[in-house]
C-alpha positions in Angstrom: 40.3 -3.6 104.2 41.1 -7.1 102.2 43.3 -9.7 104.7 45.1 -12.1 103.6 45.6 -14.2 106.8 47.8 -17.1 107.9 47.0 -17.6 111.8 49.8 -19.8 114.0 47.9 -20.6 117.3 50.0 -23.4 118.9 53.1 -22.4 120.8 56.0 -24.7 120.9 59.2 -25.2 123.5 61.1 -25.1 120.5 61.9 -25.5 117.0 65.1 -27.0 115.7 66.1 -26.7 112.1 69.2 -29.1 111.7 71.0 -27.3 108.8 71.3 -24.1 111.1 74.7 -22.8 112.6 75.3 -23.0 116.5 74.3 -19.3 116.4 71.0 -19.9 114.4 69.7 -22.9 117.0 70.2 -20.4 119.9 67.7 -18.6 118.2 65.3 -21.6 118.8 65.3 -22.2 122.7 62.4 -22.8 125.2 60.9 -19.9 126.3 60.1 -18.6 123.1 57.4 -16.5 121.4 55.4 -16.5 118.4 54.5 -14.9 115.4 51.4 -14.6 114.0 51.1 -13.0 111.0 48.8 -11.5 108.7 48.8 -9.5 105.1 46.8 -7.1 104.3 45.9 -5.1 101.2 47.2 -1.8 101.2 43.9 -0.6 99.5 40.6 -1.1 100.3 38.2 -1.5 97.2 34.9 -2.3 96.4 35.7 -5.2 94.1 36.9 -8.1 96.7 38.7 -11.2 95.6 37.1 -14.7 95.8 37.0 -16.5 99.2 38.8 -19.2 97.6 42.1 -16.8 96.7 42.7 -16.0 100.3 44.6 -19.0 102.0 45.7 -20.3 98.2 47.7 -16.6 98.0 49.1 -16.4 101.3 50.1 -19.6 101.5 52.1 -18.9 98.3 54.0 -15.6 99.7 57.7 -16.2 100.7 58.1 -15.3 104.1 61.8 -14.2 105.7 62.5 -13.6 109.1 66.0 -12.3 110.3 67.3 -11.7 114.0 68.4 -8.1 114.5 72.1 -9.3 114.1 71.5 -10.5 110.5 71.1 -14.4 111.5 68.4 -16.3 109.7 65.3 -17.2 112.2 63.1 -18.8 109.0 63.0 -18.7 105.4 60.2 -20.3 103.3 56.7 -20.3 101.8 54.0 -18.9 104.2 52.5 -22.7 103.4 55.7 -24.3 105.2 55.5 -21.4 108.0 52.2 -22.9 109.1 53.2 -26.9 109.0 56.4 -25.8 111.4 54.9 -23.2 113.6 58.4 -22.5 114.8 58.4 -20.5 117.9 61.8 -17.8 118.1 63.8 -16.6 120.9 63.2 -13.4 122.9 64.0 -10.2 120.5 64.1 -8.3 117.8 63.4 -9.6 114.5 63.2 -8.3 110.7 60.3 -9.5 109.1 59.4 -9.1 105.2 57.5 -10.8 102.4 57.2 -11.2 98.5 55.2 -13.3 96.1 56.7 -13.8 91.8 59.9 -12.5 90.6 60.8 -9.0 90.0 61.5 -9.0 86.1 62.9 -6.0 84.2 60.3 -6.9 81.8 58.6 -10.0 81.3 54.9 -11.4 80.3 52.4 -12.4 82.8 54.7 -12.0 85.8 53.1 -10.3 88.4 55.0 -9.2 91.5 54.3 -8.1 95.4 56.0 -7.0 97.7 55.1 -6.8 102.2 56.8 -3.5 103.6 59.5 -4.5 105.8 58.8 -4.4 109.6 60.8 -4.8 112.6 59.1 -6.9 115.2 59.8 -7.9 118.6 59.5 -11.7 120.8 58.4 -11.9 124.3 58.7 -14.9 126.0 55.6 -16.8 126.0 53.5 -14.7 124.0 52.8 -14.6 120.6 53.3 -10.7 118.4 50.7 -10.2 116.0 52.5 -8.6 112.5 49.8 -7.4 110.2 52.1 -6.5 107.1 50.8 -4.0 104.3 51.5 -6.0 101.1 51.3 -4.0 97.5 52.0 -4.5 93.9 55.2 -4.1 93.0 55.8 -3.4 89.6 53.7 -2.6 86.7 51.7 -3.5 83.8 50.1 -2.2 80.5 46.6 -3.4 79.0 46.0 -2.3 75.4 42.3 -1.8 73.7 41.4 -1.1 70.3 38.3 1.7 70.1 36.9 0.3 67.5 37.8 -3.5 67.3 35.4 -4.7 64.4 37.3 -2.5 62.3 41.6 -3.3 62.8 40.8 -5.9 60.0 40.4 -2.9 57.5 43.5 -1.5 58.4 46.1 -4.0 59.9 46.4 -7.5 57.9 48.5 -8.3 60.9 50.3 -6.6 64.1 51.6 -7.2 67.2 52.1 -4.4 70.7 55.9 -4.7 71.6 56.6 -3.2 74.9 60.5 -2.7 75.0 63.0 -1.7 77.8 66.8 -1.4 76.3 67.2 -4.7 74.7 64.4 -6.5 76.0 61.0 -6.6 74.7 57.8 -8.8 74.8 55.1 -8.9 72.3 51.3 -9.6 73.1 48.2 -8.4 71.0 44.8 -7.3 71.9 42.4 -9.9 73.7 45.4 -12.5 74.0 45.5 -12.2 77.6 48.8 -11.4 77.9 50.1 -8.0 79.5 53.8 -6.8 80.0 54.9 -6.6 83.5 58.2 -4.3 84.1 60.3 -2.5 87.0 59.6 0.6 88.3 62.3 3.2 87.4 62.3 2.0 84.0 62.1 3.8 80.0 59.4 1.6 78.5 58.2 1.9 74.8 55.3 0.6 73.7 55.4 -0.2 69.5 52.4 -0.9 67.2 54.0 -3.4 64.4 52.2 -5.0 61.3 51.1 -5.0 58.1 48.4 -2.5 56.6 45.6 -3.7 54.9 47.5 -2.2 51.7 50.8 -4.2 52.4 52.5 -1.2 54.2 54.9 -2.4 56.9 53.3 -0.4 60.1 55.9 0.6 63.1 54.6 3.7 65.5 56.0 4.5 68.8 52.3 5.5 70.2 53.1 5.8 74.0 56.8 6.1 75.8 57.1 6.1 79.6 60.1 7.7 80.9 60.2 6.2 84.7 57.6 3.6 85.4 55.9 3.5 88.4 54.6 0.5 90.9 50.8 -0.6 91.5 50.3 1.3 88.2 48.4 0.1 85.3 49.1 2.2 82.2 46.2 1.9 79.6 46.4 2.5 76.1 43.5 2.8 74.1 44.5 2.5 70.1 42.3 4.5 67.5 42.6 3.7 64.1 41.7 5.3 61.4 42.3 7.2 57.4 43.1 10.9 57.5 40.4 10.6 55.0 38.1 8.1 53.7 39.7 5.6 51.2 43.0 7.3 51.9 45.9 4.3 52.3 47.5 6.2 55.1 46.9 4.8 58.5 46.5 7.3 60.9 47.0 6.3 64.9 46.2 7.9 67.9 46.2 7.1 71.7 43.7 7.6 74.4 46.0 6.6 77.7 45.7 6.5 81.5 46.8 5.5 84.3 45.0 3.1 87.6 46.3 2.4 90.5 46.1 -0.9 91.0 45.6 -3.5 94.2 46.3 -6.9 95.1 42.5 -7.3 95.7 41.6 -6.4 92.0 44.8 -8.1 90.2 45.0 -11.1 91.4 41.8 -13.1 90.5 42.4 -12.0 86.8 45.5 -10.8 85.3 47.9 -10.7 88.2 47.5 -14.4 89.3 50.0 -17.2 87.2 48.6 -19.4 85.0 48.1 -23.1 85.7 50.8 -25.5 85.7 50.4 -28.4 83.6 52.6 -31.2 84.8 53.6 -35.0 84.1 54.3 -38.2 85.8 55.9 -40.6 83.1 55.6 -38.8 80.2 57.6 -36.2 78.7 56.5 -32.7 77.7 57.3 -32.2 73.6 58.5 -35.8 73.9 58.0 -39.4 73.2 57.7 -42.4 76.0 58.5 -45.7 74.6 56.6 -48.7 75.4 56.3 -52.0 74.4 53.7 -53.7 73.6 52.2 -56.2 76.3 54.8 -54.3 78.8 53.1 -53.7 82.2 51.3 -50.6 82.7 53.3 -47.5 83.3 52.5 -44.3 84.9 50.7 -41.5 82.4 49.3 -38.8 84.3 48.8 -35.7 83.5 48.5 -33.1 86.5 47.5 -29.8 87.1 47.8 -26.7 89.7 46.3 -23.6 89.9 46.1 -20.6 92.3 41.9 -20.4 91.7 39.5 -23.8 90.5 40.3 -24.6 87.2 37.2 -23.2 84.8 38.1 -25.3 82.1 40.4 -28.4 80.7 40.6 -29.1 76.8 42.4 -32.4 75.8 42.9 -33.3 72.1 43.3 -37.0 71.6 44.8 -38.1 68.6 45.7 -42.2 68.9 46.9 -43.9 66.2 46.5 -47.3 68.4 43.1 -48.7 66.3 41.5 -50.3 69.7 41.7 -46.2 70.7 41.5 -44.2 67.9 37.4 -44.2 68.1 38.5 -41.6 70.8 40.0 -39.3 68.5 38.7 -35.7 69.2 38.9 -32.4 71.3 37.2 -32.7 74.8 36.1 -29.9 76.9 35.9 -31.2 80.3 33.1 -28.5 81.4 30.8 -30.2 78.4 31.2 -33.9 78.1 28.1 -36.0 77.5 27.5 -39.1 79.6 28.3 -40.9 76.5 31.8 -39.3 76.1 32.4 -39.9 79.7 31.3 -43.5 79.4 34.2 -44.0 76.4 36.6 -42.6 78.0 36.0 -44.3 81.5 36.1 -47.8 79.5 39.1 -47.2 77.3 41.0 -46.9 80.9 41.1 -42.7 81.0 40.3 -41.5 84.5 39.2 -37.8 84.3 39.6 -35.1 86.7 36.4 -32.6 88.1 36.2 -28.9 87.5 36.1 -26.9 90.3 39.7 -27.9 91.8 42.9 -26.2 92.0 44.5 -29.4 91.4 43.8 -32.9 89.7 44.8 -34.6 87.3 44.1 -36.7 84.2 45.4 -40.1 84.3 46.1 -42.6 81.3 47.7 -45.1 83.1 45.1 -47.6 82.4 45.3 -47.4 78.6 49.0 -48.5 78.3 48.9 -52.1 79.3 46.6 -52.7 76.5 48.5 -50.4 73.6 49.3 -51.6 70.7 51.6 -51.1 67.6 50.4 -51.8 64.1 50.0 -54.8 62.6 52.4 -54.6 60.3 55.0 -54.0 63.2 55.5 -50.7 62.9 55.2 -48.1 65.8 52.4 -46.3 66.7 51.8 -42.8 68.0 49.6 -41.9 70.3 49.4 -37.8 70.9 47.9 -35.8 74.0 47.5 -32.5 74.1 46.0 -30.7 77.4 45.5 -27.1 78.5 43.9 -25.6 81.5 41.8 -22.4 82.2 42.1 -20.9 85.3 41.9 -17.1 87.0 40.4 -16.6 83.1 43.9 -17.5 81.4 44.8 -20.4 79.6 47.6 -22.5 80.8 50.3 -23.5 77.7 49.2 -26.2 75.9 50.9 -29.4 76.2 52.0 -31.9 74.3 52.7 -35.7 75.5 53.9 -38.6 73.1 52.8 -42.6 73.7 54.8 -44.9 71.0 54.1 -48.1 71.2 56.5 -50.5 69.6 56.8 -54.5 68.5 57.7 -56.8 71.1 60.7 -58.7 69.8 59.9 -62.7 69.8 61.7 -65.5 67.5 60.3 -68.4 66.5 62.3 -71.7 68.2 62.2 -74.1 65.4 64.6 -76.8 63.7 63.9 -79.3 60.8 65.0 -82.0 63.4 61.4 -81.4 64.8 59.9 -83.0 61.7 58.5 -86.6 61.5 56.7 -88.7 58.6 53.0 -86.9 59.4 54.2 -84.5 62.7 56.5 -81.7 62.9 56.5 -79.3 65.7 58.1 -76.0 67.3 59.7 -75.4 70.9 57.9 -72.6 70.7 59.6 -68.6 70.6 62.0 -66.4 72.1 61.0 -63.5 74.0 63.4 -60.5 74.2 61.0 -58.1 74.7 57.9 -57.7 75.8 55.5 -60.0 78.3 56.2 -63.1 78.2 53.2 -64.4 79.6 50.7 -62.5 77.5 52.4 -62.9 73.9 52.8 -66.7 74.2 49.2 -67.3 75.3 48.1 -64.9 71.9 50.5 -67.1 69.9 49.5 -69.7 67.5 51.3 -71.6 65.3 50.7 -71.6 61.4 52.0 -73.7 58.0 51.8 -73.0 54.8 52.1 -75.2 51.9 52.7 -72.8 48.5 55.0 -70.5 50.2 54.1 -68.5 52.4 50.4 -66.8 50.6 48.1 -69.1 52.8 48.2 -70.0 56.6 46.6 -73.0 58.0 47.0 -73.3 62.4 48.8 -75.9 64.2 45.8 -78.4 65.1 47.8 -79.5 68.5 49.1 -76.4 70.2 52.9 -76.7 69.0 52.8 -79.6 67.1 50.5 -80.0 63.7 49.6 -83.9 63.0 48.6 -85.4 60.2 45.8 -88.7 60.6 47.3 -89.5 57.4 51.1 -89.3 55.3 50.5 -85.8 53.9 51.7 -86.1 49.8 53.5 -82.7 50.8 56.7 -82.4 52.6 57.8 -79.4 52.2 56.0 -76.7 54.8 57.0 -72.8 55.5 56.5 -72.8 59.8 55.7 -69.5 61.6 54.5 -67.9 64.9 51.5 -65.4 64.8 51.1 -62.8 67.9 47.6 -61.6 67.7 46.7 -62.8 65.0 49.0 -59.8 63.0 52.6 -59.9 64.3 54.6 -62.8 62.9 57.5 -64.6 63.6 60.7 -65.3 60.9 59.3 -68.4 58.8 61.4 -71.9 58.9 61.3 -74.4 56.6 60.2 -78.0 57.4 60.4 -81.1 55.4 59.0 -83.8 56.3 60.3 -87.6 56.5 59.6 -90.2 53.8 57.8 -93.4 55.5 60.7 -95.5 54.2 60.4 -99.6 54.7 63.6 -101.7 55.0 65.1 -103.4 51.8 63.5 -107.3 51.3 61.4 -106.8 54.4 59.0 -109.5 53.0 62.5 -112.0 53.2 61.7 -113.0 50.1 64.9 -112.4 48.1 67.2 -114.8 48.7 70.7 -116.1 47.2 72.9 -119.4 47.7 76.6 -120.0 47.7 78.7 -123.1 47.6 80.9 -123.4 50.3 84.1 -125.8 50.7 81.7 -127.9 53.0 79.2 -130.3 52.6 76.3 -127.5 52.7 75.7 -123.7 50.7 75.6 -120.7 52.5 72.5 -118.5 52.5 72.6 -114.3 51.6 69.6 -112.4 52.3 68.8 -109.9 49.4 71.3 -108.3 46.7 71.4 -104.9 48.3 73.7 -106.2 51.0 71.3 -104.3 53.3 70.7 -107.8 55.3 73.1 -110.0 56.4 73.6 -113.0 58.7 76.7 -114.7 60.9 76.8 -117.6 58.2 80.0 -116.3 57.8 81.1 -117.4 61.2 79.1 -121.2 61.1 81.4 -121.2 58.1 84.4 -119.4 59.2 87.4 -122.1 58.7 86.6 -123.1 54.9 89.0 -125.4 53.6 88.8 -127.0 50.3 88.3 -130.9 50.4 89.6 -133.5 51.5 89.2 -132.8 55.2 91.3 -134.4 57.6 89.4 -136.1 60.1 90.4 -133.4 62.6 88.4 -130.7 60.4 85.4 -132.3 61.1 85.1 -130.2 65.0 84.5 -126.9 63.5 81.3 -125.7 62.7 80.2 -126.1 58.9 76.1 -125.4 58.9 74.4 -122.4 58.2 72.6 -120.3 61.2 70.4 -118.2 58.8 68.6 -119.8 55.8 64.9 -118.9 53.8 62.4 -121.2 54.6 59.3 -122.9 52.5 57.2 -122.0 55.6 56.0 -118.6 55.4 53.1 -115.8 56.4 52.8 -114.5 52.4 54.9 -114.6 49.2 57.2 -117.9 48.9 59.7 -117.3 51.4 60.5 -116.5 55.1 63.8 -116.3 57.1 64.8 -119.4 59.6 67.2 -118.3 62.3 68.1 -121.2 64.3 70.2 -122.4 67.2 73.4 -124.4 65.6 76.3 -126.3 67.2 77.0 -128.8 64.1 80.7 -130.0 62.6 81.2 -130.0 58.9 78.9 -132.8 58.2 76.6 -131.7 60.6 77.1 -135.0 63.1 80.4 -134.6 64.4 80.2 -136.0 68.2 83.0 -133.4 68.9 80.8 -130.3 70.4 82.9 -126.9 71.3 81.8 -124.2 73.0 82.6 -121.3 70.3 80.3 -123.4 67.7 77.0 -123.2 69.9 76.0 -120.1 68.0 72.2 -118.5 67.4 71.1 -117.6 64.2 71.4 -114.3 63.4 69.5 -111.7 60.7 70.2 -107.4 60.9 70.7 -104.8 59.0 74.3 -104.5 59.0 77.6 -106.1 57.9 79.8 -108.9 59.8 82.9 -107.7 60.7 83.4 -111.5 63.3 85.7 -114.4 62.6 86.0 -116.0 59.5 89.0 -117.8 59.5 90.9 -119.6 62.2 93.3 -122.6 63.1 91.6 -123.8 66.3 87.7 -124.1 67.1 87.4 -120.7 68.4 86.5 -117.5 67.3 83.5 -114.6 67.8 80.9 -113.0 66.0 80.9 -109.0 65.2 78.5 -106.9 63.9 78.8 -103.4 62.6 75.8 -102.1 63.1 73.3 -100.3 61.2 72.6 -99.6 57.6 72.2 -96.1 55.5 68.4 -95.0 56.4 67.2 -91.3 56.8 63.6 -91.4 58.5 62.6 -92.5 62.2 59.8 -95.1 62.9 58.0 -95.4 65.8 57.6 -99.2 65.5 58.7 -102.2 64.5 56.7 -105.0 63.3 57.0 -108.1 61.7 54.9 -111.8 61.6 57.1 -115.0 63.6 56.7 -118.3 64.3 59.2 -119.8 67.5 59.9 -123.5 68.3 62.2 -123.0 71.7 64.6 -125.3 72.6 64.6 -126.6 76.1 62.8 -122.7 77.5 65.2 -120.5 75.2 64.4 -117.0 74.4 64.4 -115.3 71.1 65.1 -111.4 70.8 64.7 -108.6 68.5 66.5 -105.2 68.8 65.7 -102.2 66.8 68.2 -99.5 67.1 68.4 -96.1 65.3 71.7 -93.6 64.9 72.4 -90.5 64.1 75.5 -88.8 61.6 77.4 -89.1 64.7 76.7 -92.7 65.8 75.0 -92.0 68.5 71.8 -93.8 69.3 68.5 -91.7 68.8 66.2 -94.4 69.3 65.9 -97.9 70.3 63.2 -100.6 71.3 64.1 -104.7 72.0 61.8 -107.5 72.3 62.1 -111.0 74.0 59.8 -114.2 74.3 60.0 -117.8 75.2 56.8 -118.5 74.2 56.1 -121.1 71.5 54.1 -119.9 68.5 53.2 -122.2 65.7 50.7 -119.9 64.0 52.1 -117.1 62.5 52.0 -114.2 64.7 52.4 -109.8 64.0 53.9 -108.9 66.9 55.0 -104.9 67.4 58.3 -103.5 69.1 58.4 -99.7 69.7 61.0 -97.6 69.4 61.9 -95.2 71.7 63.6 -91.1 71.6 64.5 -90.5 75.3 66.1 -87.5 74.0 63.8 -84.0 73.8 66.2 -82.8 71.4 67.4 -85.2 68.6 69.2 -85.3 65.6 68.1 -87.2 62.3 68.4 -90.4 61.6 71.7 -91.6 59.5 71.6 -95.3 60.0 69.1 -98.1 60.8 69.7 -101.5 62.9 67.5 -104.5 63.3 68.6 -107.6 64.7 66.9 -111.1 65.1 68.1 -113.9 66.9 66.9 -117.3 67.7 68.5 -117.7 71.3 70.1 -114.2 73.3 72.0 -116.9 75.7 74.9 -116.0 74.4 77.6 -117.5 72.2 78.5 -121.0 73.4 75.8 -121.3 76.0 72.5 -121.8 73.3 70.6 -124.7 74.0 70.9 -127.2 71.0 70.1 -131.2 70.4 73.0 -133.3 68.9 71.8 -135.5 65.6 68.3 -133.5 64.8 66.8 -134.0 61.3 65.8 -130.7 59.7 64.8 -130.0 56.3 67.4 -127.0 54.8 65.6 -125.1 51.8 66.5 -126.5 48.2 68.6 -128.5 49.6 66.5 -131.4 51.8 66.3 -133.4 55.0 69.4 -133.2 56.7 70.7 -134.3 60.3 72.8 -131.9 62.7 73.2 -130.4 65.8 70.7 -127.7 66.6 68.3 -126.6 68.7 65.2 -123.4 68.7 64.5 -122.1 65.1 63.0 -118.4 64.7 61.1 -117.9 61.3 60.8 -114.0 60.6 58.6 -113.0 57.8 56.9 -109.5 56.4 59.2 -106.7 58.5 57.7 -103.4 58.4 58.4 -100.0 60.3 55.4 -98.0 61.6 55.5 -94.6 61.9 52.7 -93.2 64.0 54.6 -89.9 64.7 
């Protein structure tokens, strides 16, 4: 006789189940007993079932135990029976078993049954319960006689089995069998298509009350009722076997693998982005018996994977194909298990869409072979999609020979691992060639570039690109007159002409204030206290050309002598880029200088340079102060410069021109200012009575004191 055993050898003072009733944990007291049970086969046959079926069945068996009064005691798998080992109160106890479901009719869906016993507890001891389990409910297996020759007669058929409403359909060799009820009017149905294009339908066996642990049989014999005749004549050899758990359930009688997943989803598709962390992708199995066989079908559309594009049958791999797959990520299970799995977790960090941005599928397909049947085949669903990433980029990132990006925007995706695959490309004629940043996320030219207008993009990979921006770059713009030599004169109601850098009015001077209270002649003798000499004048001494600027300390009257000195009249010479907006009449010797600052200029230097020569007056200082503003006024950059040293030679001296600011508009407007003394307005140093020779016009004596020649102004731009 066959056993199928599950032993429970360690007693317990009790076992408490916390969702029972008050009456139920009674049940469970010290002082119990034990069960220990055991199945058996009701049949004892020659053919015995695999070693390996023995604990995998019984532990699969449901298990039931009430007390005589009706009140559950244990209900479970014979599996979690063993793990509790519950130990039950002295006395009477119902105990019964079953394994499947009992279906009217169904495929594949074996059932059992353990006859019910009643079974008693003694304290202390443990009752052994050997319980006689059969099949309980029935089958049909169908053979052709002949099988080489249904092709001549049937195109195509299928065996229904029918019960009332409900029927099944299977054919020959499929390894499917109907399972039904005892008690029950089954019909078994022959449908197809002749090999003449007859529709076939033939009711060849009918069983008016099925009975359990039966196998009917049906062997179907075709044949002509005479050769060449169309007519397809049918007939039926049948029988009936008794049948045993011991001979049903390593074949026919035991389910079918399971075929399971862990982060993907069956007839479905997982979404994942690419550069996304890995995710779970396993595909698991569970049989009753050692799996005999696993085929996968890979079909990736990924092109770093799709090398591995084929059917696999795990019982025949090569070391080669085991190598591949191994390397790709692809972990693979052994034969010879009831459970494992196949696990593609380490492909999907590294998946990736098309090049074009487009998603990619990726398609698994797995079935198992166990107890000689074939699991369903399943189908799993990898799409790997376009991380989304936007290029951070503004025209205001252009220079004269630089322009640069802040880099992108990551809304999906790893941040980490698409930035450091990201370069950054230009293209000159539109957008049909790329050329790579040659500084990370800046491209700099070593020299102006003759183009200035650029297409800018991101590339991911070298294939997934960003949305382009334009660029255009800034024009290396000098100042108007920088090489001072445009000049004009203007006669003024005093004794001496005023002087006007340029025609553009681009330049200007505070001439205007040295000759702010202009009255026409004669000149009281009271007139002679207000200031009446220009600041700012060209000079004969120069680095090139004809001409230089002379910005000197004044403090002179209208004929440059007066011995009446005030404050508001010891002035520096000024020169800038912008328009004076001070004093220029008054009553009284008072008044300031203003300035509004800054003329119309669109590109940013980096330096300011220009050639000098200083003669200070008693330790003064000159000073230079560059200053650039945007549409808004606001200052974008700025650089000064001061010295008190005494050059005689002309000297190129530099000032650079600072943007504190990361982010910065464009230029709008342009200020550069020289002055001969930055003392301040009535406290220049200046010497009463000095002769000094003023430009086309001769030697004159007046009251002044350092002179600043500026000569050759140019802008750098290095950026």
């Amino acid at each position: 006789m066959r056993y199928l055993r599950l032993l429970v050898n360690i007693i317990l003072p009790f076992f408490i189940i916390t969702s029972c009733t008050q009456q139920e944990i009674d049940i469970f007291t010290q002082g119990g007993g034990r069960f220990d049970i055991t199945l058996v086969d009701d049949i004892a046959k020659t053919r015995s079932l695999p070693s390996e079926i023995t604990d995998e069945m019984a532990n699969n068996f449901n298990l039931t135990i009430n007390k005589e009064n009706g009140v559950k005691a244990f209900k479970g798998s014979m599996q979690k029976y063993n793990e509790q080992q519950p130990s039950f109160a002295p006395g009477k106890y119902l105990i019964s078993a079953n394994l499947g479901e009992n279906q009217v009719l169904a495929l594949d869906a074996p059932y059992y049954e353990a006859t019910p016993g009643e079974y008693e507890i003694t304290a202390g001891e443990t009752t052994t319960v050997a319980m006689t389990c059969t099949v309980a409910n029935a089958l049909a297996s169908f053979a052709f006689e002949n099988p080489e020759v249904v092709s001549s007669y049937l195109k195509s058929y299928e065996i229904i089995t029918r019960i009332g409403d409900t029927e099944v359909s299977c054919t020959v060799g499929d390894g499917k069998n109907p399972y039904f009820q005892e008690d029950q009017t089954v019909e078994f149905i022959l449908k197809g298509i002749s090999a003449q294009d007859v529709p076939v339908e033939y009711t060849f066996a009918t069983i008016t009350k099925s009975e359990r642990q039966k196998n009917y049989k049906y062997t179907l014999i075709l044949g002509g009722s005479q050769e060449g005749d169309a007519q397809l004549n049918i007939s039926v050899d049948a029988q009936v076997d008794i049948v045993s758990i011991s001979e049903t359930i390593p074949q026919e009688w035991l389910p079918k693998a399971t075929v399971t997943a862990e982060g993907l989803i069956e007839s479905g598709i997982i979404e994942h982005t690419e550069t996304d962390n890995a995710f779970t992708a396993i595909i698991n199995y569970q049989s009753f018996l050692p799996i005999e066989e696993m085929i996968f079908t890979l079909d990736f559309s990924d092109p770093n994977l799709s090398k591995l594009n084929k059917t696999y049958n795990l019982s025949s791999l090569s070391m080669q194909e085991k190598s591949d797959l191994n390397n790709a990520g692809i972990l693979l299970p052994d034969l010879n298990t009831n459970s494992g799995n196949l696990d593609f977790t380490g492909i999907t960090k590294d998946l990736l869409c098309a090049n074009d941005g487009s998603s990619l599928d990726n398609i698994i397909k797995v079935k198992v072979l166990s107890n000689h049947r074939w699991s369903e085949e399943k189908q799993y669903t990898i799409r790997t999609i376009k991380p989304d990433f936007k290029l951070l980029a503004d025209n205001v990132d252009t220079w004269t020979r630089t322009f640069s990006v802040k880099g992108c925007e990551i809304t999906s995706g790893n941040e980490d691992e698409i930035l450091s695959n990201m370069v950054y490309q230009y293209s000159t004629d539109g957008g049909n060639k790329w050329i790579d940043f040659n500084n990370g996320t800046t491209q700099i030219f070593s020299e102006q570039p003759e183009t200035k207008i650029y297409k800018v993009r991101g590339l991911y990979r070298n294939a997934l690109a960003t949305q382009t921006v334009d660029f255009e770059l800034e024009e290396p713009t000098q100042l108007p007159n920088s090489d001072m030599e445009d000049w004009s004169t203007a006669d003024t109601d005093w004794e001496f002409p005023t002087y006007i850098p340029g025609t553009s009015n681009f330049w200007d001077t505070n001439n205007k204030f040295t000759f702010r209270y202009n009255i026409p002649w004669p000149k009281d003798w009271y007139d002679s206290s207000y200031n009446g000499f220009p600041a700012v004048s060209y000079s004969a001494s120069k680095h090139s050309g004809n001409r230089s600027a002379e910005l000197r300390n004044t403090a002179a009257g209208p004929v440059g002598t007066s011995s009446v000195v005030y404050d508001n009249n010891r002035i520096a010479g000024m020169l800038y880029t912008g328009t004076y907006t001070g004093t220029t009449s008054t009553g009284g010797a008072n008044g300031s200088v203003s300035i509004d600052e800054g003329k119309s200029f669109n590109s940013r230097p980096t330096k300011l340079g220009f050639w000098y020569t200083y003669e200070p007056y008693e330790n003064d200082t000159y000073e230079v102060i560059i200053k650039i503003f945007d549409n808004e006024n606001n200052i974008i950059g700025s650089g000064s410069f001061t010295s008190s040293l005494a050059v005689s030679e002309w000297t190129q001296t530099f000032v650079d021109i600072n943007y504190p600011i990361e982010t910065i508009n464009k230029a709008a407007k342009i200020y550069v200012f020289f002055q001969s003394s930055n003392a301040g307005q009535g406290n220049v140093p200046y010497g009463k009575k000095r002769e000094i020779y003023l430009a086309d016009y001769g030697n004159e004596t007046t009251h002044y004191g350092s002179i600043l020649r500026i000569d050759d102004i140019s802008l750098v731009y290095d950026k």
